[in-house]
C-alpha positions as CSV (number, residue, x, y, z in Angstrom):
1,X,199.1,78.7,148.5
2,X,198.9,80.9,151.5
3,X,195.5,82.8,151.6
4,X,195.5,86.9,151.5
5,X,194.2,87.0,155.2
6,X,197.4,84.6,156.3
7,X,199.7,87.3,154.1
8,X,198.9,90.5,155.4
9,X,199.2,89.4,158.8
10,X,202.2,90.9,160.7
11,X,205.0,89.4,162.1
12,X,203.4,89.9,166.3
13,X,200.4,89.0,165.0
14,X,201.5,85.8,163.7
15,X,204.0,84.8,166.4
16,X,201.9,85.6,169.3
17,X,198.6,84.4,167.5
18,X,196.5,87.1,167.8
19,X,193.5,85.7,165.5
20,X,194.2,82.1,167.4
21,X,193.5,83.6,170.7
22,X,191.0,86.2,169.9
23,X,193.0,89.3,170.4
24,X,194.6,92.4,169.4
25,X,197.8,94.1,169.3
26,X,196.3,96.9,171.1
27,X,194.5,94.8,173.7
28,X,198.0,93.0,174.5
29,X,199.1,96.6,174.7
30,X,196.2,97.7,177.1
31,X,196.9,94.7,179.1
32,X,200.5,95.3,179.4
33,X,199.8,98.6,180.9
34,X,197.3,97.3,183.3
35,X,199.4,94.4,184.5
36,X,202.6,96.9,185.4
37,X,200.4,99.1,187.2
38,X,199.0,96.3,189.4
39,X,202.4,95.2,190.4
40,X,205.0,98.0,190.1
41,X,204.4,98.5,194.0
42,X,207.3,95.2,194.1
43,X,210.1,98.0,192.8
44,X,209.7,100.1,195.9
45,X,208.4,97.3,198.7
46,X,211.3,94.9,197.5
47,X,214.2,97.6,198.3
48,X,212.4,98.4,201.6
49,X,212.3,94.8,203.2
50,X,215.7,94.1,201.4
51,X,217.4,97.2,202.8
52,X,216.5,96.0,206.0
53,X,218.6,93.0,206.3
54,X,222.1,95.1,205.2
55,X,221.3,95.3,201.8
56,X,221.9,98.6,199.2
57,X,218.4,99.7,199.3
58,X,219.1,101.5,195.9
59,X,220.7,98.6,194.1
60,X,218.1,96.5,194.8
61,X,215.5,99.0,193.4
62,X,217.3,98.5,190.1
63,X,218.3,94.8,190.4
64,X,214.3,94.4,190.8
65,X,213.2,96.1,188.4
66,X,216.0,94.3,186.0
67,X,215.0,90.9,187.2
68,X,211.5,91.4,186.6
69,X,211.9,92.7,183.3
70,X,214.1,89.8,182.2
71,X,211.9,87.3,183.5
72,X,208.4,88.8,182.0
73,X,210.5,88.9,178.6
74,X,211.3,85.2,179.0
75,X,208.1,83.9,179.3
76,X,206.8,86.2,176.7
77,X,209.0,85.4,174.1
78,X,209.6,81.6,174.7
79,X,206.4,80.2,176.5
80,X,203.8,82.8,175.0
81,X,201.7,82.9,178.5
82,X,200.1,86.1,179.6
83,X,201.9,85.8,183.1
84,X,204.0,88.9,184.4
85,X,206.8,87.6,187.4
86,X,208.8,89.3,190.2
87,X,210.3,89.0,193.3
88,X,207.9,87.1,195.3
89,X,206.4,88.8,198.7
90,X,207.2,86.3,201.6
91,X,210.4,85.1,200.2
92,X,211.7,88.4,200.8
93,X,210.4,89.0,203.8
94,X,211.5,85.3,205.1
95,X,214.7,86.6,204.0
96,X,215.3,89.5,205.7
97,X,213.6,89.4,208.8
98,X,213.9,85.8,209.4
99,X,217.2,84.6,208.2
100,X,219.1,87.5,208.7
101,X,217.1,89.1,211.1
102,X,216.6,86.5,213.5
103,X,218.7,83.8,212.9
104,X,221.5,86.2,212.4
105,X,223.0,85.0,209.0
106,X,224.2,87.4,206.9
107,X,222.3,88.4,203.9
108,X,225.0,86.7,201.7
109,X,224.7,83.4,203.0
110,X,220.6,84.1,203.6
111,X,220.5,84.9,200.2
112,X,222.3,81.2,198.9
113,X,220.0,79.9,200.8
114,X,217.2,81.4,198.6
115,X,219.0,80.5,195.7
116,X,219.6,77.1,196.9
117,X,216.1,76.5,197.4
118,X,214.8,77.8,193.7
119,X,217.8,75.8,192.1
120,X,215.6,72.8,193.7
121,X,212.8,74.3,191.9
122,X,214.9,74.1,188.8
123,X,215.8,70.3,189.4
124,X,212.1,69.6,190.1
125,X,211.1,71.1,186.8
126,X,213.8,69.6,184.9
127,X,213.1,65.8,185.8
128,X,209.0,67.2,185.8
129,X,208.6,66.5,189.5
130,X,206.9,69.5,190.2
131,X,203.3,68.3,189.4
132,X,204.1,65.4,191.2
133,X,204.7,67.2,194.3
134,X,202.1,69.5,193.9
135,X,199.8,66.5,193.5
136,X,200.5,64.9,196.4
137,X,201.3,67.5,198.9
138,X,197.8,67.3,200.9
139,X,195.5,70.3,200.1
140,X,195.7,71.2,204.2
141,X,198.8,72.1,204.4
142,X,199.5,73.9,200.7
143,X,196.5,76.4,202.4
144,X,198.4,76.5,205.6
145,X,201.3,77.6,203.9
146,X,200.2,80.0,202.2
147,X,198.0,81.6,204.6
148,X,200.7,81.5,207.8
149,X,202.7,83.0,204.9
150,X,200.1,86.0,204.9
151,X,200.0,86.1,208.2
152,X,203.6,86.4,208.5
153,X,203.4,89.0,206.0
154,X,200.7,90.8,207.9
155,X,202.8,91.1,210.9
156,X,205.8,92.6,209.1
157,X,203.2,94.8,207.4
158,X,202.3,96.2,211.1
159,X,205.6,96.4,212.3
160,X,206.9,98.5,209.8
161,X,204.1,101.1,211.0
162,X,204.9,100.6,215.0
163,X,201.5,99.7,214.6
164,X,202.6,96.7,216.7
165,X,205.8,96.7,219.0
166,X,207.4,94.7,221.0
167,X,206.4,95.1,225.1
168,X,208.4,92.8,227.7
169,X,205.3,92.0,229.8
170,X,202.9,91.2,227.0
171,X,205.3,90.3,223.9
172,X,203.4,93.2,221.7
173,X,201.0,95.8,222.2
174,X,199.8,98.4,220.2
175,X,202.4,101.3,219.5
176,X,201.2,105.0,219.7
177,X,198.4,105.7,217.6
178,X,199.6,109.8,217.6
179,X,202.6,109.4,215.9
180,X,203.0,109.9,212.0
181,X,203.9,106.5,210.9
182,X,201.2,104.4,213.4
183,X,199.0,106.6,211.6
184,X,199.7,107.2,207.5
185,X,200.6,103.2,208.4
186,X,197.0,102.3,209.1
187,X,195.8,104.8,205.9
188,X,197.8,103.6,203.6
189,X,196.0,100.3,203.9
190,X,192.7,101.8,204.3
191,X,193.3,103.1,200.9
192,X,194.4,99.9,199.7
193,X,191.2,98.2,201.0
194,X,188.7,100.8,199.8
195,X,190.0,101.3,196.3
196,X,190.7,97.7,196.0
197,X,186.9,97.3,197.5
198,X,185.8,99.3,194.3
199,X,187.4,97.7,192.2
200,X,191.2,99.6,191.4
201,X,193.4,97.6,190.0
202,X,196.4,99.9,191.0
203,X,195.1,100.5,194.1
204,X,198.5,99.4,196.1
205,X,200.4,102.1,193.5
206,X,197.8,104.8,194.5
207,X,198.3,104.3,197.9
208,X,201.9,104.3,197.7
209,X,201.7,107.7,195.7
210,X,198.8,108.9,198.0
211,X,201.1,108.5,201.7
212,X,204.3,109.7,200.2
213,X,203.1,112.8,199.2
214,X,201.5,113.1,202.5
215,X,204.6,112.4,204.1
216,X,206.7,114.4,202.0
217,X,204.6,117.4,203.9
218,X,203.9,116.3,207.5
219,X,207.6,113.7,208.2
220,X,210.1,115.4,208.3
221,X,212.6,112.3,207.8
222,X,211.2,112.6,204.1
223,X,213.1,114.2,202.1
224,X,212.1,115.0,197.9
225,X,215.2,113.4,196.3
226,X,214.1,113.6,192.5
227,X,212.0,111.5,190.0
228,X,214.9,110.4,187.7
229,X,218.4,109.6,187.5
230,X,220.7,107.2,185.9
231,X,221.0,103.6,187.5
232,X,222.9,103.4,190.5
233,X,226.1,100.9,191.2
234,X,224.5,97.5,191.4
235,X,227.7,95.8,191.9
236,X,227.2,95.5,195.6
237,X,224.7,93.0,195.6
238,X,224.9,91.2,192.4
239,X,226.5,87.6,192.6
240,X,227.8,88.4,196.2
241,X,226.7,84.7,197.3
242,X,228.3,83.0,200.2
243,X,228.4,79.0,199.7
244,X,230.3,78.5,202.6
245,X,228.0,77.3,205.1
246,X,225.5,75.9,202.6
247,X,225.8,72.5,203.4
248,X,225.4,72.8,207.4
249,X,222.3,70.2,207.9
250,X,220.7,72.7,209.9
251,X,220.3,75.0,206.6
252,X,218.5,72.2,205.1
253,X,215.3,72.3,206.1
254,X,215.7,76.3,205.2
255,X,216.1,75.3,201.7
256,X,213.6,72.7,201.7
257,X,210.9,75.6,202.9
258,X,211.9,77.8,200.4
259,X,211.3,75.5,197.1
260,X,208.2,74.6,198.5
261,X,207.1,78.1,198.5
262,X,208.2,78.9,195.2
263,X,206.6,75.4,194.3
264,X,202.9,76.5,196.2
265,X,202.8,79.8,194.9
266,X,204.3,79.8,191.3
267,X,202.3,76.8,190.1
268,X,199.6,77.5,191.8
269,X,199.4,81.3,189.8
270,X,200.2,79.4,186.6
271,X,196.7,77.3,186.5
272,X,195.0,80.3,187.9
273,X,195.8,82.6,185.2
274,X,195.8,80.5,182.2
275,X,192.3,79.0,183.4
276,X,190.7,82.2,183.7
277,X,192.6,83.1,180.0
278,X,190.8,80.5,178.7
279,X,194.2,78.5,178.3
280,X,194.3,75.7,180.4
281,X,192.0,72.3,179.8
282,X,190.1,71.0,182.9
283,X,192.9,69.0,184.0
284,X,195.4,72.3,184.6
285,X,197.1,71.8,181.4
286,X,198.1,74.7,179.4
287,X,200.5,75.3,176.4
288,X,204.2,75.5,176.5
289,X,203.9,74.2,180.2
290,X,207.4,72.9,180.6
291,X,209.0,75.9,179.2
292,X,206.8,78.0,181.8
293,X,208.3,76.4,184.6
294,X,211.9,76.4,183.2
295,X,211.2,80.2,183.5
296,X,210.0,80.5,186.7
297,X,212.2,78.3,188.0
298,X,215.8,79.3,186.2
299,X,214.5,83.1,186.7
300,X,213.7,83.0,190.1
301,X,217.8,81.3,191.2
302,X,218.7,84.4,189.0
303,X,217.1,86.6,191.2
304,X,218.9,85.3,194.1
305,X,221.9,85.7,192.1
306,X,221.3,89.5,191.5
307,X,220.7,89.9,195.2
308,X,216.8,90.6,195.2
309,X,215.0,87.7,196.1
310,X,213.5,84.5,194.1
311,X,211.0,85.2,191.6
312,X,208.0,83.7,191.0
313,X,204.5,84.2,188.9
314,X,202.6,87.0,190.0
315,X,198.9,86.4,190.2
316,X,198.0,90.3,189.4
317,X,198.8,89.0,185.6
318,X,195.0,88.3,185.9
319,X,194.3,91.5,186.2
320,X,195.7,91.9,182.5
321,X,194.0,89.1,181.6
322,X,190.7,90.5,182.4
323,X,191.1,93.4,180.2
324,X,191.7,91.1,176.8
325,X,195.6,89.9,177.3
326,X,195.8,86.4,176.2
327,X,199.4,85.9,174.7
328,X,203.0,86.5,175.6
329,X,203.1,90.0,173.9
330,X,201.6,91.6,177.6
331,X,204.3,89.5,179.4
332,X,206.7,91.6,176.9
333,X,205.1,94.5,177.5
334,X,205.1,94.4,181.1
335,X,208.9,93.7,181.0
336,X,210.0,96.7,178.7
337,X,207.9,98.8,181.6
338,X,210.1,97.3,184.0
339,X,213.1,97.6,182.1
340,X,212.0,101.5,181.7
341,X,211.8,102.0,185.9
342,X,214.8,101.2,186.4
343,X,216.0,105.5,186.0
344,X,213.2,105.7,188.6
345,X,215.7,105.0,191.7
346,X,215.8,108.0,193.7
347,X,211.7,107.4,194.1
348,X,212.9,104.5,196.4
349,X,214.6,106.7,198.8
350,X,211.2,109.0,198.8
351,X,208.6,106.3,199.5
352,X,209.0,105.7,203.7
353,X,209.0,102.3,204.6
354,X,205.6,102.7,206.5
355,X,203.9,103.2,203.2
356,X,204.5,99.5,202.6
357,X,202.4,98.6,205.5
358,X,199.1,99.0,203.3
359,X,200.3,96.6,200.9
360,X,201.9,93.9,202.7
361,X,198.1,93.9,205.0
362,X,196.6,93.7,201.6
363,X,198.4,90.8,200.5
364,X,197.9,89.1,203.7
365,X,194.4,89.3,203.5
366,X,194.5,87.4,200.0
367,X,196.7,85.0,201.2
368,X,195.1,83.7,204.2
369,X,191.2,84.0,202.5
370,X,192.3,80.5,201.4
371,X,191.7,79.2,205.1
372,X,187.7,79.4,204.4
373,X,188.3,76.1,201.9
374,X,190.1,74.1,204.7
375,X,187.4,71.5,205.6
376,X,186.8,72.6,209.4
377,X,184.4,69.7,210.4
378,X,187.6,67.2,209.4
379,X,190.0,67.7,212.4
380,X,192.6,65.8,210.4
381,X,192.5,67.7,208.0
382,X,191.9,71.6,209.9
383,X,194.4,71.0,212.5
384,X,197.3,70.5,210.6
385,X,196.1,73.3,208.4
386,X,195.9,75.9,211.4
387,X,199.2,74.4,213.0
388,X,201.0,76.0,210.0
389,X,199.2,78.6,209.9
390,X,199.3,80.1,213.6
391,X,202.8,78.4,213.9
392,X,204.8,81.1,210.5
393,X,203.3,84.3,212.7
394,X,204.3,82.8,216.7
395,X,207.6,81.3,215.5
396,X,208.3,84.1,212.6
397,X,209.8,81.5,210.4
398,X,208.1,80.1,207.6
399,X,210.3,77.0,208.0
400,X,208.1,76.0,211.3
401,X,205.0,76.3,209.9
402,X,205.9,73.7,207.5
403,X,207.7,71.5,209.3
404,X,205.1,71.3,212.4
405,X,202.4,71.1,209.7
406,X,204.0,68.0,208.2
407,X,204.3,66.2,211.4
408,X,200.9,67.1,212.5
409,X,199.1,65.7,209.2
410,X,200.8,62.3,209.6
411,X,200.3,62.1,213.0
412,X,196.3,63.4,212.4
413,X,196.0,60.6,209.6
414,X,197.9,57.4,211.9
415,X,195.6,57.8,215.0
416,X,192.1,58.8,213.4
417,X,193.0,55.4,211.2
418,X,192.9,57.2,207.7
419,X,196.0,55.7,206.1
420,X,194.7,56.0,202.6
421,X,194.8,59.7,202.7
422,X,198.6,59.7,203.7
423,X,201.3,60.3,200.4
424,X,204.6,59.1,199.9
425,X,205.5,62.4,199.6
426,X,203.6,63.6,203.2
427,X,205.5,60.9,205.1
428,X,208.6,61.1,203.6
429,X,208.6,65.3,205.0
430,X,207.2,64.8,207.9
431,X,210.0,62.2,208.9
432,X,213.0,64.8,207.4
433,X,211.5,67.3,209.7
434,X,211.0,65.3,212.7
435,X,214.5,64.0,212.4
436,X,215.9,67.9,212.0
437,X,213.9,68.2,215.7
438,X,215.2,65.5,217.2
439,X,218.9,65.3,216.1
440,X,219.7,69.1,215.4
């Protein structure tokens, strides 16, 4: 017979587990809250870098915020893990500046690409290669990656400001610090740094709030278009793939570099969440770990499909976590908020693209602190680790950094003599990259 306590227990209660996991309806509620605030500034920097490369600025507001909600419902409802997830920062900007913007693709075919690259993801998950990979993909270059990847970020990030331009003598120089973006540029990440210094979660959203009002006095190319409005046509980027020129070989190492992001980011967020939710066992483990990366991974080619980007956890879920959120309920949560901004569009055409420049400086910083756990007294091991690193920024393609990181690894291990630190998987990229060098 079912005990009273087990009775009056309601129907969130008893799905999520509440009792199980030492937490409250109103705490998942609380966390929710937190979680969205912490990561809302995606809705408005996604649009900005998107819009760049050709795409509807204003469609992409809404296809972000739909995207977003869908997947944090997802993992909610079906893997029951505190973990919020979005359109991932670098991905985007890979996209748009380096694909399209450099490389001259057009955002259709860039974006296949991104969506080629997280159906990998999917593949990897479904045959539970992921781990595998993750395992055996040397520490050096997973920190590389991710920290020439916030490096990369960094100098977008600047850019956006005309904090740094382009000068045919010296490559870049500084831009002039009198005019109006230069400057709110260079306070919105002050404002960033200081609040997140003292400890504000929603520091990024302040600062967003703080320069376009600013702007909205002293620019002006910044007009007050509204708060609210129904969503706009989203038809223009949705499902507007281009699988044309997919299977040129010299796209493949494009693809390759993308599912390797999604793969170092995504999983790496999963075990750092759920360990500091008390959820995962010493080994990484957590529950409902497969579904999780079914998620992720089927979620993030849907956001390539609805033309904003692959999606991938977001490690400001923690923030959540740190206020009491311990089940799916503040993934749910999180969702219905995003499901909610989505009559927020005509704030995107408000917030000026140098008020991104604070956040994308601040995420750079995050990503490349990893560099103080490469081990620096190892030259096999730091070298390749700063050749991916410098090589993302110089090259502005993420696909370099990889590659050359690779190849510099293997080569680092075969002459110092360390063979039993080389992986099947580290030689096996290293020779796919060399051979795009030497025969494309």
């Amino acid at each position: 017979m079912p005990t009273n306590s087990t009775t009056k227990r309601s129907f969130l209660d008893r799905y999520f587990q509440f009792q199980e996991n030492k937490t409250t309806l109103r705490t998942e509620l609380i966390a929710s809250f937190t979680t969205f605030i912490t990561m809302v500034y995606i809705i408005f920097v996604n649009p900005k870098i998107l819009g760049d490369a050709g795409m509807d600025s204003q469609a992409v507001f809404v296809t972000t915020a739909l995207i977003t909600g869908i997947a944090c419902f997802l993992m909610g409802i079906i893997a029951k893990l505190p973990i919020a997830l979005a359109p991932g920062m670098g991905i985007n900007a890979y996209f748009a500046y380096v694909l399209v913007g450099s490389m001259g693709l057009t955002w259709q075919t860039g974006m296949t690409l991104i969506f080629m690259g997280a159906a990998g993801l999917f593949l990897l998950s479904l045959f539970r290669l992921r781990y595998w990979m993750i395992s055996n993909i040397p520490f050096s270059i997973r920190i590389g990656v991710s920290s020439g990847c916030g490096l990369l970020i960094t100098l977008i990030g600047l850019h956006n400001a005309d904090i740094i331009v382009a000068d045919p003598d010296t490559m870049v120089r500084l831009g002039d610090p009198t005019s109006i973006p230069f400057v709110l540029g260079s306070l919105s990440f002050l404002i960033v740094a200081v609040l997140a210094q003292r400890g504000w979660n929603a520091s990024i959203l302040l600062s967003f709030i703080i320069i376009t009002i600013i702007s909205l006095i002293i620019d002006p190319n910044v007009t007050y278009h509204g708060l609210v409005s129904l969503p706009p046509d989203i038809s223009t980027v949705v499902w507007q793939l281009d699988f044309k020129h997919i299977f040129e070989i010299s796209l493949v190492g494009i693809i390759i570099s993308v599912m390797l992001i999604n793969l170092f980011e995504s999983s790496g967020t999963f075990i750092a969440v759920t360990d500091k939710a008390g959820l995962a066992d010493k080994n990484g483990c957590y529950p409902n770990q497969q579904r999780s990366l079914y998620i992720d991974s089927s979620c993030s080619a849907l956001g390539a499909a609805m033309g904003t980007s692959a999606v991938t956890a977001y490690v400001e879920s923690a923030t959540g976590v740190a206020v009491g959120g311990r089940t799916g309920l503040m993934a749910c949560g999180v969702g219905i908020l995003f499901f909610c901004a989505i009559f927020l569009s005509p704030l995107e055409k408000m917030v000026p693209l140098y008020a991104t420049t604070g956040a994308l400086i601040y995420i750079g910083v995050l990503m490349a602190s990893d560099l103080a756990r490469v081990k620096w007294d190892d030259l096999t091991e730091a070298v390749p680790a700063f050749v991916a690193t410098i090589m993302m920024p110089f090259t502005f393609t993420i696909t370099e950094g990889i590659a050359t990181g690779f190849i510099t690894y293997v080569l680092m291990k075969v002459c110092a003599g360390k063979f039993k630190d080389l992986t099947i998987c580290s030689v096996v990229m290293a020779i796919l990259f060399l051979a795009r060098y030497i025969f494309l």
